[in-house]
C-alpha positions in Angstrom: 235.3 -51.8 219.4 232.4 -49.3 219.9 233.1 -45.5 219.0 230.9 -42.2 218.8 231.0 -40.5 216.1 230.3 -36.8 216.8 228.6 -34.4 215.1 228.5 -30.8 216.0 225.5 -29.4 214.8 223.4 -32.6 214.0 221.4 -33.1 216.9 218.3 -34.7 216.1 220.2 -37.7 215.3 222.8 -40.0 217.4 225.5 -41.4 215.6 227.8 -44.1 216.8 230.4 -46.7 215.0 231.1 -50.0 215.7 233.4 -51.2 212.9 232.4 -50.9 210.1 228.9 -49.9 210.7 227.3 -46.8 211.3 224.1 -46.7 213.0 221.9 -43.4 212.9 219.0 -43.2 215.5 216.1 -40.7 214.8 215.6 -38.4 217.7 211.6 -38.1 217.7 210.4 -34.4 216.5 208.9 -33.4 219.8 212.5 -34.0 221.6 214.7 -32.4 218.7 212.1 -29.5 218.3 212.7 -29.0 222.5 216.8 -28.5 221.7 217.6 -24.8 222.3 217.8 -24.2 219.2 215.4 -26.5 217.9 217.1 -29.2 216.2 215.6 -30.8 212.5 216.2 -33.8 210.9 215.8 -33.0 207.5 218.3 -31.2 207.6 220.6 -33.1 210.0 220.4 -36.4 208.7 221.8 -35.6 205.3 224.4 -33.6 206.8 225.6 -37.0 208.7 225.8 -38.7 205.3 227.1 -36.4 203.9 230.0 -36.7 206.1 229.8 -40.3 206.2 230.1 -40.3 202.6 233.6 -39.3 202.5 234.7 -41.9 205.2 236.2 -45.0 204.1 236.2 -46.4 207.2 232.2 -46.7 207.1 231.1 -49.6 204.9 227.0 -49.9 206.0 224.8 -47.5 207.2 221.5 -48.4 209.8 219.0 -45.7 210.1 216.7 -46.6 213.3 214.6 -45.2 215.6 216.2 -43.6 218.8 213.0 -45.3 220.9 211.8 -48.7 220.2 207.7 -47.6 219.0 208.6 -45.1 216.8 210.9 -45.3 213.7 210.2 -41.7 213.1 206.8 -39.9 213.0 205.8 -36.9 211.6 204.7 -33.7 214.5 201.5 -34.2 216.2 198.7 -32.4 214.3 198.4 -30.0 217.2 201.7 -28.5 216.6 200.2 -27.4 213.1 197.4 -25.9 214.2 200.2 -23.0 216.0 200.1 -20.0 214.1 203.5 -19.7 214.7 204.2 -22.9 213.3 202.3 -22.5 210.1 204.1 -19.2 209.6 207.6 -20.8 209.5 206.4 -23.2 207.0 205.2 -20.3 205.1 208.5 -18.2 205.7 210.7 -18.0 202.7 213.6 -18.8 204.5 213.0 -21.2 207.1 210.9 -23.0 204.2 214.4 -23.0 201.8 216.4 -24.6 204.6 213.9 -27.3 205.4 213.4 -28.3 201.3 217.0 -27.8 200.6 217.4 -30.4 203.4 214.8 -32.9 201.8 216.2 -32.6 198.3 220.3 -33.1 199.4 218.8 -35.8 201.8 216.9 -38.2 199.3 219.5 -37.5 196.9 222.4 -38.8 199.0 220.5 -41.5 200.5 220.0 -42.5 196.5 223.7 -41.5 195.7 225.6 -42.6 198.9 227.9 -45.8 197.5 227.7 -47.1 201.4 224.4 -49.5 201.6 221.8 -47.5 204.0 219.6 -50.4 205.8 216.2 -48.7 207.4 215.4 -50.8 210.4 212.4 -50.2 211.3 211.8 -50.6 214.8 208.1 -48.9 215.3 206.1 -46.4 213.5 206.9 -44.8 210.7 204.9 -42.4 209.6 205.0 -39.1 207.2 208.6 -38.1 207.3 209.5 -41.5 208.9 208.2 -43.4 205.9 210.1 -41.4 203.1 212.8 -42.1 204.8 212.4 -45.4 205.0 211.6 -45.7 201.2 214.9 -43.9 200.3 217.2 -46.6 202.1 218.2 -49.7 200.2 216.7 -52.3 202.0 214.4 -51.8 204.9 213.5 -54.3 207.2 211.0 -53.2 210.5 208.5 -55.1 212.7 205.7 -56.9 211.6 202.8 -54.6 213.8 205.5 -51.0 212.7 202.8 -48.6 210.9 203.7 -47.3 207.7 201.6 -44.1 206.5 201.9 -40.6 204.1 200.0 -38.2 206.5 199.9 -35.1 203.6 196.7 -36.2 203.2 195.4 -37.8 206.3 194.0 -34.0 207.7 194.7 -35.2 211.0 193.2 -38.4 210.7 196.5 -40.7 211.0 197.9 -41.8 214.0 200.9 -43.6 215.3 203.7 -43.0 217.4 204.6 -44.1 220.6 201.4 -42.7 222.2 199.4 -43.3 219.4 198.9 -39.3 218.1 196.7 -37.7 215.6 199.8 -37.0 213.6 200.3 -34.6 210.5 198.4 -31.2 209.1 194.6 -30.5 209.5 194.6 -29.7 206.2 195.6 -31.3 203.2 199.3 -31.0 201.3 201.2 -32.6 198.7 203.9 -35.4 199.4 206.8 -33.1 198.7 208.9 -35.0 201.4 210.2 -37.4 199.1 206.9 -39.7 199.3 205.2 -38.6 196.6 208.5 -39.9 194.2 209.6 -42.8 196.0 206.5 -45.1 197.0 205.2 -45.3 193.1 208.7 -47.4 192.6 207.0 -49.8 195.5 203.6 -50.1 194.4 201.9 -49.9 191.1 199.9 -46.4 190.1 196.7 -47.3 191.3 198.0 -48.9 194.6 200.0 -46.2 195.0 197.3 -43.4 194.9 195.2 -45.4 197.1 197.7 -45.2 199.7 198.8 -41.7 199.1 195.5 -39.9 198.4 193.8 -41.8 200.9 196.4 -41.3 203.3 196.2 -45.3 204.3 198.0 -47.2 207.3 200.0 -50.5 206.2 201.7 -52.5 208.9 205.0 -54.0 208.3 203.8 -57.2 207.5 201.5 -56.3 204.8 203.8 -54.3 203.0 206.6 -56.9 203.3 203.4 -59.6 201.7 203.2 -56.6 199.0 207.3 -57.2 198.4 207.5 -53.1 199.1 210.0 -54.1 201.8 212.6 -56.9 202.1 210.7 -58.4 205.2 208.8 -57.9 208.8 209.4 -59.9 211.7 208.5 -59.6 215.6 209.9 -56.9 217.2 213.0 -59.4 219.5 213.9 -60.5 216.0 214.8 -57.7 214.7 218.3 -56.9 215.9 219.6 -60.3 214.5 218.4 -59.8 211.0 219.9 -56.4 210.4 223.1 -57.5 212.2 223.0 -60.5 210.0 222.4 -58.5 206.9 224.7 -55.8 207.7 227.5 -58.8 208.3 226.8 -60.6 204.9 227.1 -57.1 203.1 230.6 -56.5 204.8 231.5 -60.1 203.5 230.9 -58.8 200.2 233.7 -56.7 198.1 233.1 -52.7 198.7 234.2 -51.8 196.1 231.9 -54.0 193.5 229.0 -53.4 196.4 229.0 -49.6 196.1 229.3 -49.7 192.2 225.9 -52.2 192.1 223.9 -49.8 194.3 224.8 -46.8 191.8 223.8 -49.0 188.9 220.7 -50.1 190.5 219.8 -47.0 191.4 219.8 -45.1 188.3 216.1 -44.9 187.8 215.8 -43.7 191.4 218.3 -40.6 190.3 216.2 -40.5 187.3 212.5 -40.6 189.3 214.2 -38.1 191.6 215.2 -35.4 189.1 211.8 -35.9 187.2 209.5 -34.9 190.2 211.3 -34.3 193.8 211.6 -30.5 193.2 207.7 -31.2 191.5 206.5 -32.1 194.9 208.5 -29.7 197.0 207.1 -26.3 194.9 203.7 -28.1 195.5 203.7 -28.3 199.0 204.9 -25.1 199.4 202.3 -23.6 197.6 199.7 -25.8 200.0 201.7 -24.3 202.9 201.1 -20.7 201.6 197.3 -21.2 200.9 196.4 -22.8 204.4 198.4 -20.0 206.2 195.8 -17.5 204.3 192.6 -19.3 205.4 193.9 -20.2 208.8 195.0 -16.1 209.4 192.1 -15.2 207.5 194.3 -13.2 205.1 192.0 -13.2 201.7 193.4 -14.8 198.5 194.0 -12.7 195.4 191.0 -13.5 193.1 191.6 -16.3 190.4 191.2 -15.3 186.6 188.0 -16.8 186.7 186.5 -14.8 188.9 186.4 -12.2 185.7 
C-alpha cells in the first residue's frame, strides 16, 4: 500500500510512503525557487526528517532526485550574478535561515536512527553532493556527476541541461562539503577535489570506495529496493543503535568544523557582494 505523506510547508521536496519506506525526491532549485513563495531545500528537507524522525512507522529513508538527470544541482551560475540574489545571501536574516537549515540538516541526517539511502539517479553537484555525502549509503549511476562547485567560479557543469552551475566567484564549502568529503577521501585527494573544484562520475568514486557502488542507470531501482528490503529484514532496533555508534566521529567531524565552514562562507558572501556593488572594503591593518 502506497501513501503520501504531506507536508505543509516543505515544498521543494515530495514525500510519499510505501511501508516502511520513505522516499524523498529533490525538487530541482529552478522549480522550488518558481513556488510563490520560493520554496528551499535546505531548509525543507531537514524539516521532513525531522518529522520522520519521530515516526515509528518509517524504518528507511531514500533521498532521490525528483527527475531522472539530476540528483540535485546547485543554481545556475547566472542566478548569482543577480544583484538581488547576492544581496539575500548577504542579508542577515535570509542568510540565518538558510545556514540554520544546513547545520539542523547534516546534523539529522548524521543523528536520524532511520538508515537514509542517497540514490543517486543523475547529477549531483554542490548542494546535491553534500547531501549525498551525509546519507549512510549512497548508491547512483555510473555516468551521475559528482562535484563541490564553491570553487569551480562557474566552471562546473551538470544538470539535466548540462549548466555552468555555482558562483562566479570563489566560496568556502560551508554546505556541509567541506566536513564530510575528507571522511571519503584522504587529505590530499580531498583538496584536490575541493580546491580544484573537480567532476567524479559515479563510477570512479564507487572504484575510490567513497560510495557503496554505481551501476547503469535501469539498474538502479532494483538495488536500492533490494537494499532497502535487506535493511528491513534486519532488527530496528539493533539497526538504528549501529548507525549511532558508527557515526560518532561524523557527530564529532561535525561539531569540529560545520559551523567553521558556514561563518566562512558567509564572510565570502559578504566580500563578493562589496566588489560586485562596488561598495569599497574597509582598509586592512596592513594598509598602515
Amino acid at each position: 500500500m502506497t501513501t503520501n505523506v504531506k507536508f505543509e510547508r516543505e515544498r521543494s521536496v515530495v514525500v510519499q510512503q510505501e511501508g516502511a519506506v520513505v522516499t524523498i525526491q529533490l525538487l530541482p532549485f529552478a522549480e522550488a525557487f518558481a513556488l510563490d513563495p520560493p520554496a528551499d531545500v535546505h531548509w525543507d528537507l531537514q524539516a521532513v526528517l525531522n518529522q520522520i524522525r519521530d515516526d515509528h512507522s518509517v524504518r528507511v529513508v531514500v533521498i532521490t532526485g525528483r527527475y531522472d538527470g539530476e540528483f540535485l544541482v546547485t543554481p545556475k551560475t547566472s542566478t548569482y550574478e543577480r544583484p538581488a540574489a547576492l544581496a539575500r545571501l548577504a542579508d542577515p536574516a535570509a542568510a540565518h535561515k538558510l545556514m540554520s537549515g544546513i547545520v539542523r540538516l547534516h546534523t539529522t541526517m548524521t543523528e536520524l536512527e532511520q538508515p537514509i539511502i542517497a540514490k543517486v539517479n543523475g547529477d549531483a553537484v554542490g548542494f546535491g553532493q553534500s547531501i549525498a555525502f551525509s546519507s549512510d549509503l549512497i548508491y547512483a549511476w555510473e555516468d551521475a556527476r559528482f562535484s563541490d562547485v564553491h570553487l569551480g567560479q562557474g566552471e562546473v557543469r551538470g544538470g539535466i541541461d548540462s549548466d555552468s552551475l555555482g558562483p562566479p566567484f570563489g566560496t568556502v564549502p560551508g554546505d556541509g562539503a567541506g566536513v564530510t568529503v575528507p571522511l571519503f577521501m584522504s587529505p590530499v585527494r580531498a583538496k584536490e577535489y575541493l580546491m580544484l573544484a573537480q567532476t567524479l562520475s559515479g563510477a570512479e568514486l564507487a572504484a575510490m570506495h567513497c560510495i557503496n557502488s554505481a551501476v547503469a542507470p535501469d539498474d538502479l531501482d532494483e538495488l536500492v529496493d533490494t537494499v532497502a528490503a535487506k535493511l528491513l529484514s534486519r532488527s530496528p532496533y539493533a539497526l538504528g543503535w549501529t548507525k549511532r555508534l558508527v557515526n560518532r566521529h561524523v557527530v564529532d567531524q561535525l561539531h569540529r568544523g560545520l559551523d567553521l565552514g558556514i561563518a566562512y562562507e558567509l564572510l565570502n558572501f559578504a566580500h563578493a557582494e562589496r566588489e560586485i556593488t562596488g561598495e569599497p572594503s574597509a582598509p586592512s591593518p596592513s594598509d598602515g
